[in-house]
PyMOL Python script that loads the backbone (N, CA, C, O; Angstrom):
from pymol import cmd

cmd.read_pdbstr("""\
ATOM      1  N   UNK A   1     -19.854 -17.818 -47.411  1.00  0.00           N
ATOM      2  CA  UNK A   1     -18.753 -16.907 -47.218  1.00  0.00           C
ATOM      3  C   UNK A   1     -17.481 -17.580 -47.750  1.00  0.00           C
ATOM      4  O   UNK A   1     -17.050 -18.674 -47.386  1.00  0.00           O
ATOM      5  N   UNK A   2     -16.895 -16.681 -48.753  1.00  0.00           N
ATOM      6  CA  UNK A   2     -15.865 -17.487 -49.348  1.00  0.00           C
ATOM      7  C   UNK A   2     -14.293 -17.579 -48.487  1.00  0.00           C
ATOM      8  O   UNK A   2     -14.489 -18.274 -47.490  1.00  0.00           O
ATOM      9  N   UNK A   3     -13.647 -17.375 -48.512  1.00  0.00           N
ATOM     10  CA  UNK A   3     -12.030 -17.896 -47.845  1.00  0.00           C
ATOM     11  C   UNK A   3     -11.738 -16.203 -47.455  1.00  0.00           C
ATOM     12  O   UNK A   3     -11.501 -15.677 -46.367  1.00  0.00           O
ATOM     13  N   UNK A   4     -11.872 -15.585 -48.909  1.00  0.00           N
ATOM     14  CA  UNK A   4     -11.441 -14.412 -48.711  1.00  0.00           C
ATOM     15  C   UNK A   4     -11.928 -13.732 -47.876  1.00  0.00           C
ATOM     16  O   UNK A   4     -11.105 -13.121 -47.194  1.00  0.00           O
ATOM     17  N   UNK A   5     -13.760 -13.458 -47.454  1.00  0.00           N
ATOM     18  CA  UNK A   5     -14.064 -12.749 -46.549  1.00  0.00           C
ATOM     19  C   UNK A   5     -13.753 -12.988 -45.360  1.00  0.00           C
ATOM     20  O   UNK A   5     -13.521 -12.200 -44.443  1.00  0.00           O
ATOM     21  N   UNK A   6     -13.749 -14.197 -45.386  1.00  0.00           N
ATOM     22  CA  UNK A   6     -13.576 -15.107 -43.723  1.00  0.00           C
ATOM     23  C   UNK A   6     -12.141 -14.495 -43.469  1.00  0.00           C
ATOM     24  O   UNK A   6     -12.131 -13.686 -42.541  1.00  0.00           O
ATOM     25  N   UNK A   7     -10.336 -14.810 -44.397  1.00  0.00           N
ATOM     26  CA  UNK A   7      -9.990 -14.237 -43.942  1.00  0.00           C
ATOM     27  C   UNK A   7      -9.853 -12.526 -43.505  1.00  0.00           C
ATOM     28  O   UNK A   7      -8.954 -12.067 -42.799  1.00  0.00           O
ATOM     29  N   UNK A   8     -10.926 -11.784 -44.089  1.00  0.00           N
ATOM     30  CA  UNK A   8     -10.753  -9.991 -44.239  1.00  0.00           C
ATOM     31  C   UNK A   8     -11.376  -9.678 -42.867  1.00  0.00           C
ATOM     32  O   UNK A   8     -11.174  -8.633 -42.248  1.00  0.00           O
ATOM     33  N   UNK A   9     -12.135 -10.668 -42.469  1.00  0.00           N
ATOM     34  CA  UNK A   9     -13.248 -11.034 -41.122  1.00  0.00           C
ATOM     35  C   UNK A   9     -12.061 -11.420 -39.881  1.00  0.00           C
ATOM     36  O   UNK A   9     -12.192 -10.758 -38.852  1.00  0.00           O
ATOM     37  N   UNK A  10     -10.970 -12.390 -39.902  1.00  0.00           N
ATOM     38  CA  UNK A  10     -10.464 -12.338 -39.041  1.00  0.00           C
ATOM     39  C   UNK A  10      -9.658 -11.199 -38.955  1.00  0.00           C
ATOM     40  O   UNK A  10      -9.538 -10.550 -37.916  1.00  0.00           O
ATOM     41  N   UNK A  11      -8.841 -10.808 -40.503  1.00  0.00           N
ATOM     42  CA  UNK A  11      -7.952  -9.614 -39.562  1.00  0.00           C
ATOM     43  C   UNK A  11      -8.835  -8.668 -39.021  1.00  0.00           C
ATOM     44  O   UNK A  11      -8.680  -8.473 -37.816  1.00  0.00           O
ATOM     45  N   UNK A  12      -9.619  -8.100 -39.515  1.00  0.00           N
ATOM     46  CA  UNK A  12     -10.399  -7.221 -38.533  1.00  0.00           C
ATOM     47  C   UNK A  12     -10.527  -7.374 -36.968  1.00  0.00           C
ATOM     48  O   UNK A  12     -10.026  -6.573 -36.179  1.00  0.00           O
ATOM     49  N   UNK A  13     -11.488  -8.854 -36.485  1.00  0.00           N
ATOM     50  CA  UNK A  13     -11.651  -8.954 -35.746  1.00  0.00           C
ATOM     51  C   UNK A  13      -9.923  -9.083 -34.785  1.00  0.00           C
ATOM     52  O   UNK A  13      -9.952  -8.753 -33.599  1.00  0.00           O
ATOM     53  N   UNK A  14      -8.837  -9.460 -35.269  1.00  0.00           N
ATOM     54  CA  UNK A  14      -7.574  -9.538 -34.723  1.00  0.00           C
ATOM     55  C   UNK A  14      -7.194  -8.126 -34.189  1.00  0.00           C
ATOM     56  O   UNK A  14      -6.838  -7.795 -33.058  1.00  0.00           O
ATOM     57  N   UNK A  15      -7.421  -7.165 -35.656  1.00  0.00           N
ATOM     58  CA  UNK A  15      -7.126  -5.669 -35.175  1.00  0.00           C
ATOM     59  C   UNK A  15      -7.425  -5.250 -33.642  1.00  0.00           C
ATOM     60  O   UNK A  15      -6.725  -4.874 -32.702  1.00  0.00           O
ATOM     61  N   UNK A  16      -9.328  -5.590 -33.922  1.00  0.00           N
ATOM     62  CA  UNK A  16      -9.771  -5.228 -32.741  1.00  0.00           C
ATOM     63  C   UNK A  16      -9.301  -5.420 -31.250  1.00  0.00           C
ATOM     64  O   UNK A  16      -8.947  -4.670 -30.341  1.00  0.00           O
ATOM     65  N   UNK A  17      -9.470  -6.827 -31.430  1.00  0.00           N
ATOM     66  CA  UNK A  17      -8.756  -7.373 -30.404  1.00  0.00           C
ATOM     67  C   UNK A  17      -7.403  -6.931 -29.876  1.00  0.00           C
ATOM     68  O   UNK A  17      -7.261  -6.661 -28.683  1.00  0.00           O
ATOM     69  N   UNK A  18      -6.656  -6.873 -30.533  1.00  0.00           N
ATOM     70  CA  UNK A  18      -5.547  -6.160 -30.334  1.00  0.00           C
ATOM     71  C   UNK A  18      -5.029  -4.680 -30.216  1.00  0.00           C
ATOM     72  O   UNK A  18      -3.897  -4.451 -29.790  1.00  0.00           O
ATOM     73  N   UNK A  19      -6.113  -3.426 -30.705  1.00  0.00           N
ATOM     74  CA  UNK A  19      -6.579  -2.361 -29.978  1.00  0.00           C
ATOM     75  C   UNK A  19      -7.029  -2.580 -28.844  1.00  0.00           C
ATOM     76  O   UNK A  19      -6.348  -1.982 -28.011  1.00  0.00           O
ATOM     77  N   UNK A  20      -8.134  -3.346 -28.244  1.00  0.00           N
ATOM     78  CA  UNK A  20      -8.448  -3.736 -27.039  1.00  0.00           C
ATOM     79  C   UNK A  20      -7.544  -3.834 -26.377  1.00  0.00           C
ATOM     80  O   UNK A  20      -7.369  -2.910 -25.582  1.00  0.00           O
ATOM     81  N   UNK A  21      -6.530  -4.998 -26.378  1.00  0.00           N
ATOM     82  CA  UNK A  21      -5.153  -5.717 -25.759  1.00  0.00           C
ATOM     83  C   UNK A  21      -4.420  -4.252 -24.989  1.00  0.00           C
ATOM     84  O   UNK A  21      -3.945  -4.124 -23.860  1.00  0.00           O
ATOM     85  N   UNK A  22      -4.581  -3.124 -26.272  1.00  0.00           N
ATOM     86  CA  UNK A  22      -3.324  -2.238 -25.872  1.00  0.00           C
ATOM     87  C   UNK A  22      -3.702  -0.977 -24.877  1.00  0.00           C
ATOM     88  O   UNK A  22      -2.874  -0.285 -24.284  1.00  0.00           O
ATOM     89  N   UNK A  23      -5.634  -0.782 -24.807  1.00  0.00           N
ATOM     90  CA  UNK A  23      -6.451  -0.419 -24.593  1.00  0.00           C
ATOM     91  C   UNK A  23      -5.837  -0.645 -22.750  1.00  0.00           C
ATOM     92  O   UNK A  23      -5.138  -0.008 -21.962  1.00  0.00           O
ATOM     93  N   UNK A  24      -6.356  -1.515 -22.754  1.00  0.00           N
ATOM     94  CA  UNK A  24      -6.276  -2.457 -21.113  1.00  0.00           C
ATOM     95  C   UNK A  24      -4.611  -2.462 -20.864  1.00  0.00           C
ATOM     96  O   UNK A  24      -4.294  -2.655 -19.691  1.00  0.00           O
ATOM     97  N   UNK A  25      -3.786  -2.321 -21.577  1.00  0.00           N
ATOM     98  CA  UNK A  25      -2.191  -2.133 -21.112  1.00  0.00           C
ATOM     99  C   UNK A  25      -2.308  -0.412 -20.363  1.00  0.00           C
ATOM    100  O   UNK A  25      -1.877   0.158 -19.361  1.00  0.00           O
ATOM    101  N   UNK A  26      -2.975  -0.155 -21.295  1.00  0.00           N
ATOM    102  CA  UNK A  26      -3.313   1.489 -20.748  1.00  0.00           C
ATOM    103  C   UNK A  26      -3.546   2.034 -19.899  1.00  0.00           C
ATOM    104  O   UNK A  26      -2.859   2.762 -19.184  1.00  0.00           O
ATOM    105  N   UNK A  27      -5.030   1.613 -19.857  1.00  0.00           N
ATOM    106  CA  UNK A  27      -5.883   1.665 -18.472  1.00  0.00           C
ATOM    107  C   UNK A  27      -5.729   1.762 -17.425  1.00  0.00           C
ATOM    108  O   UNK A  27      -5.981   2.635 -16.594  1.00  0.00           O
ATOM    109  N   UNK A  28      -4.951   0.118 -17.395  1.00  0.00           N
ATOM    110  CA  UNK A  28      -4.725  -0.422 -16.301  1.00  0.00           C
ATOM    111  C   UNK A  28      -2.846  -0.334 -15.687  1.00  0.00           C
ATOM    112  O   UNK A  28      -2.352  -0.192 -14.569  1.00  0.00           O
ATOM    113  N   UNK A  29      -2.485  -0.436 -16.537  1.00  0.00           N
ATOM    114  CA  UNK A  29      -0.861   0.308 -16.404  1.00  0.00           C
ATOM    115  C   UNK A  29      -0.695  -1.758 -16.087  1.00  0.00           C
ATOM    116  O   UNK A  29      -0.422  -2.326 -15.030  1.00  0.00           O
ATOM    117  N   UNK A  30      -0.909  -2.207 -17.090  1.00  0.00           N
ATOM    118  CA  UNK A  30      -0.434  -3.850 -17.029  1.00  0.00           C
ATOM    119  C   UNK A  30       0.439  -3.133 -18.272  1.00  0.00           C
ATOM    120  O   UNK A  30      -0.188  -2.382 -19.018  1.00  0.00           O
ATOM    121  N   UNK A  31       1.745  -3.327 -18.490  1.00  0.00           N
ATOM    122  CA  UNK A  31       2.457  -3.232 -19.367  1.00  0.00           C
ATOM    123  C   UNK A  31       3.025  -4.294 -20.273  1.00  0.00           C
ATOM    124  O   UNK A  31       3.222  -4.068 -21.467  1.00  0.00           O
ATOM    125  N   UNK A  32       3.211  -5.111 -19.874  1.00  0.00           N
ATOM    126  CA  UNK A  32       3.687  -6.302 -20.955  1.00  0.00           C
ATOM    127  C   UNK A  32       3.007  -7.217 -20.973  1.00  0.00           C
ATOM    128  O   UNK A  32       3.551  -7.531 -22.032  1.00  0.00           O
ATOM    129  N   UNK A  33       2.007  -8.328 -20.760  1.00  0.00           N
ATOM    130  CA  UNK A  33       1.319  -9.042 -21.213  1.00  0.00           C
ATOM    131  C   UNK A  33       0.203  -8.884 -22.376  1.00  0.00           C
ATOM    132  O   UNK A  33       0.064  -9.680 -23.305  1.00  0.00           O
ATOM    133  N   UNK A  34      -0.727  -7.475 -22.118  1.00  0.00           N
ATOM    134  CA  UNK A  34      -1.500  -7.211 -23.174  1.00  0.00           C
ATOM    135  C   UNK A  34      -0.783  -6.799 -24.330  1.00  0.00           C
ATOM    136  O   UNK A  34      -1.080  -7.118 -25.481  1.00  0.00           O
ATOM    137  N   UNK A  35       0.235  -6.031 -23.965  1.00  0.00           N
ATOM    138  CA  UNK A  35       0.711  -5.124 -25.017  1.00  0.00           C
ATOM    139  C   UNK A  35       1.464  -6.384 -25.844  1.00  0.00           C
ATOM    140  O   UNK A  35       1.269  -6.194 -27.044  1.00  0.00           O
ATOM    141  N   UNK A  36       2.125  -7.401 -25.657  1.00  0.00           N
ATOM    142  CA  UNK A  36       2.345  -8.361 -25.987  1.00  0.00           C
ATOM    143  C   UNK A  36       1.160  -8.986 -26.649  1.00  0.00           C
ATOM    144  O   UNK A  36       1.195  -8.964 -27.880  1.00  0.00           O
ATOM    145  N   UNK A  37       0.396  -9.391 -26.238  1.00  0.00           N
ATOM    146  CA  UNK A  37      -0.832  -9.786 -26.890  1.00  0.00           C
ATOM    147  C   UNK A  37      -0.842  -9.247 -28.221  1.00  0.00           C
ATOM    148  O   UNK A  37      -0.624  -9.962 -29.200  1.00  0.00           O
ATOM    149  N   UNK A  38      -1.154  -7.673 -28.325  1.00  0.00           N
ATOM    150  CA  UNK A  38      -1.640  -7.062 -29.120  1.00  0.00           C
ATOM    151  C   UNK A  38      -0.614  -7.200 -30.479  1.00  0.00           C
ATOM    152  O   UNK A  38      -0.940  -7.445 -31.640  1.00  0.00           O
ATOM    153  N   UNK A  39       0.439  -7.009 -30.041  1.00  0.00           N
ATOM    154  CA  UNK A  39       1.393  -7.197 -31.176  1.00  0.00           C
ATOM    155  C   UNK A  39       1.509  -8.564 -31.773  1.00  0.00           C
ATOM    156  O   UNK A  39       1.466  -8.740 -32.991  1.00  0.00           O
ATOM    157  N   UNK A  40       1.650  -9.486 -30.940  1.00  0.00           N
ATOM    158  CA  UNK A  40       1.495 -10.932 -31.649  1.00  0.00           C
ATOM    159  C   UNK A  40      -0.310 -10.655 -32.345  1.00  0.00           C
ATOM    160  O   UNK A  40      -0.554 -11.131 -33.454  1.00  0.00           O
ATOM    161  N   UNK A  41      -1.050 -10.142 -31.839  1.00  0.00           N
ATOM    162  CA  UNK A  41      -2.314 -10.798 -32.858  1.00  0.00           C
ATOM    163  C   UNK A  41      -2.241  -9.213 -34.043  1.00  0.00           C
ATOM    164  O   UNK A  41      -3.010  -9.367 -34.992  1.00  0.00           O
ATOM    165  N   UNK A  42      -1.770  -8.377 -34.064  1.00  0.00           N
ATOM    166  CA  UNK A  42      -1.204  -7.207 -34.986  1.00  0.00           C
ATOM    167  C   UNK A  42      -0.757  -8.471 -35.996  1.00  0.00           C
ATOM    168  O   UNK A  42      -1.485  -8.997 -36.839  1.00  0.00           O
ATOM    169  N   UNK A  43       1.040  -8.920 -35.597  1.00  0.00           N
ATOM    170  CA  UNK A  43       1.724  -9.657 -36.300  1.00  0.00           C
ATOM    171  C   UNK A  43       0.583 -10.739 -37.659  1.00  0.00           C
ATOM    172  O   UNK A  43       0.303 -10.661 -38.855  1.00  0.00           O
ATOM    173  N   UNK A  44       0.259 -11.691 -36.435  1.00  0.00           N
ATOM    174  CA  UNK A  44      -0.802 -12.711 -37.069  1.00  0.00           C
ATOM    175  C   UNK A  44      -1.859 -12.305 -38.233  1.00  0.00           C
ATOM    176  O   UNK A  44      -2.332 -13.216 -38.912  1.00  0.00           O
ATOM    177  N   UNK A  45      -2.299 -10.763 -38.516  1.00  0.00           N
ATOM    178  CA  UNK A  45      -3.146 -10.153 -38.636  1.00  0.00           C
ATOM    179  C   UNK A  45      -2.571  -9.804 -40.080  1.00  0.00           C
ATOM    180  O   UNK A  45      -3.135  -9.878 -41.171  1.00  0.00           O
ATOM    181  N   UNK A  46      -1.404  -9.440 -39.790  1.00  0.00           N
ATOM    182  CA  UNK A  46      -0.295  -9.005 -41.147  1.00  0.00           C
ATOM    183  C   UNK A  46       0.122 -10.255 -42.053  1.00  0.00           C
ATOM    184  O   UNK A  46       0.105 -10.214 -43.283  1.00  0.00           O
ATOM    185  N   UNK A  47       0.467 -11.277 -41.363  1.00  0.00           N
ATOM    186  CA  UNK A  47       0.357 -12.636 -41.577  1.00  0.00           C
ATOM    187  C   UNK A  47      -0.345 -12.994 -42.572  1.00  0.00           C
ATOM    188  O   UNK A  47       0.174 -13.247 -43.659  1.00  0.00           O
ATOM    189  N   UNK A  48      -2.679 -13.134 -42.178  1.00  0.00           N
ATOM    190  CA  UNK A  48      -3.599 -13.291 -42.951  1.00  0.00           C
ATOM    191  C   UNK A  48      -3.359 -12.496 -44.265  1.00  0.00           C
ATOM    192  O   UNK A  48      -3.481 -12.883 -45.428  1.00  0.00           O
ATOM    193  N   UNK A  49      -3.066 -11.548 -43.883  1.00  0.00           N
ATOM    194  CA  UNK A  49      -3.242 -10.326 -45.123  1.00  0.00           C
ATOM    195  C   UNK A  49      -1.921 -10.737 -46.194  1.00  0.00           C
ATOM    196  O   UNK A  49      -2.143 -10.427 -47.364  1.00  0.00           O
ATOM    197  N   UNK A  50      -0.701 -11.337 -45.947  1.00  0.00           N
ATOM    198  CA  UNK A  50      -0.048 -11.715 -46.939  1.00  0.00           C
ATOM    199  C   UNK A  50      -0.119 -13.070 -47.430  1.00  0.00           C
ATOM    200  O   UNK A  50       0.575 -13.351 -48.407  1.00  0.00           O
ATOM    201  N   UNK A  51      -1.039 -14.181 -46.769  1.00  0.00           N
ATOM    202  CA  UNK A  51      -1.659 -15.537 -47.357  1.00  0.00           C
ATOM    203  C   UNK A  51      -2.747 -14.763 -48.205  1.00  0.00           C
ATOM    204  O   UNK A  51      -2.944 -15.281 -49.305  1.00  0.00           O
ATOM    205  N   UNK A  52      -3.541 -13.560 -47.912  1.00  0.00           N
ATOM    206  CA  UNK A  52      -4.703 -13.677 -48.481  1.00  0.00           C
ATOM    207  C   UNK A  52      -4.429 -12.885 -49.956  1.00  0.00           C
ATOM    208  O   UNK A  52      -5.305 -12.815 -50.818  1.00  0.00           O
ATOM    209  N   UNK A  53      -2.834 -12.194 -50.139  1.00  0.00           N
ATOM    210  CA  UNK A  53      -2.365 -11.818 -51.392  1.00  0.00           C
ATOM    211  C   UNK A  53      -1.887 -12.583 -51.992  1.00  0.00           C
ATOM    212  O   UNK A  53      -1.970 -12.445 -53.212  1.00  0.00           O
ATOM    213  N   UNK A  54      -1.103 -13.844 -51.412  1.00  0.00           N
ATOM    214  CA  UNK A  54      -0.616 -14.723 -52.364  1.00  0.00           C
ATOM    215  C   UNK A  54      -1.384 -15.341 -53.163  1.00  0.00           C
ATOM    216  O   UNK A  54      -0.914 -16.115 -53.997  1.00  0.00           O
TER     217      UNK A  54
END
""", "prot")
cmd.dss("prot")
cmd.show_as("cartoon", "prot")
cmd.util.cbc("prot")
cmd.orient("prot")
């Protein structure tokens, strides 16, 4: 697996995770820790995707 899939593999799996994150802010009416979560691993996610254009 070359660099590139590995990173196309984490943002995905980040997405997810971070649908999840916002999922459980929902649910559960926890409002700022997940939802926090989700946006920092969103952020991080946007991050991969502009190392993996440069």
């Amino acid at each position: 697996m070359n660099r590139e899939k590995r990173l196309d593999l984490l943002v995905i799996l980040m997405a997810i995770s971070a649908l999840g994150m916002f999922a459980l802010a929902a649910v559960y009416v926890l409002p700022w820790p997940p939802a926090i979560t989700g946006v920092g691993f969103l952020i991080a996610a946007w991050g991969f995707r502009l190392l993996k254009q440069s």
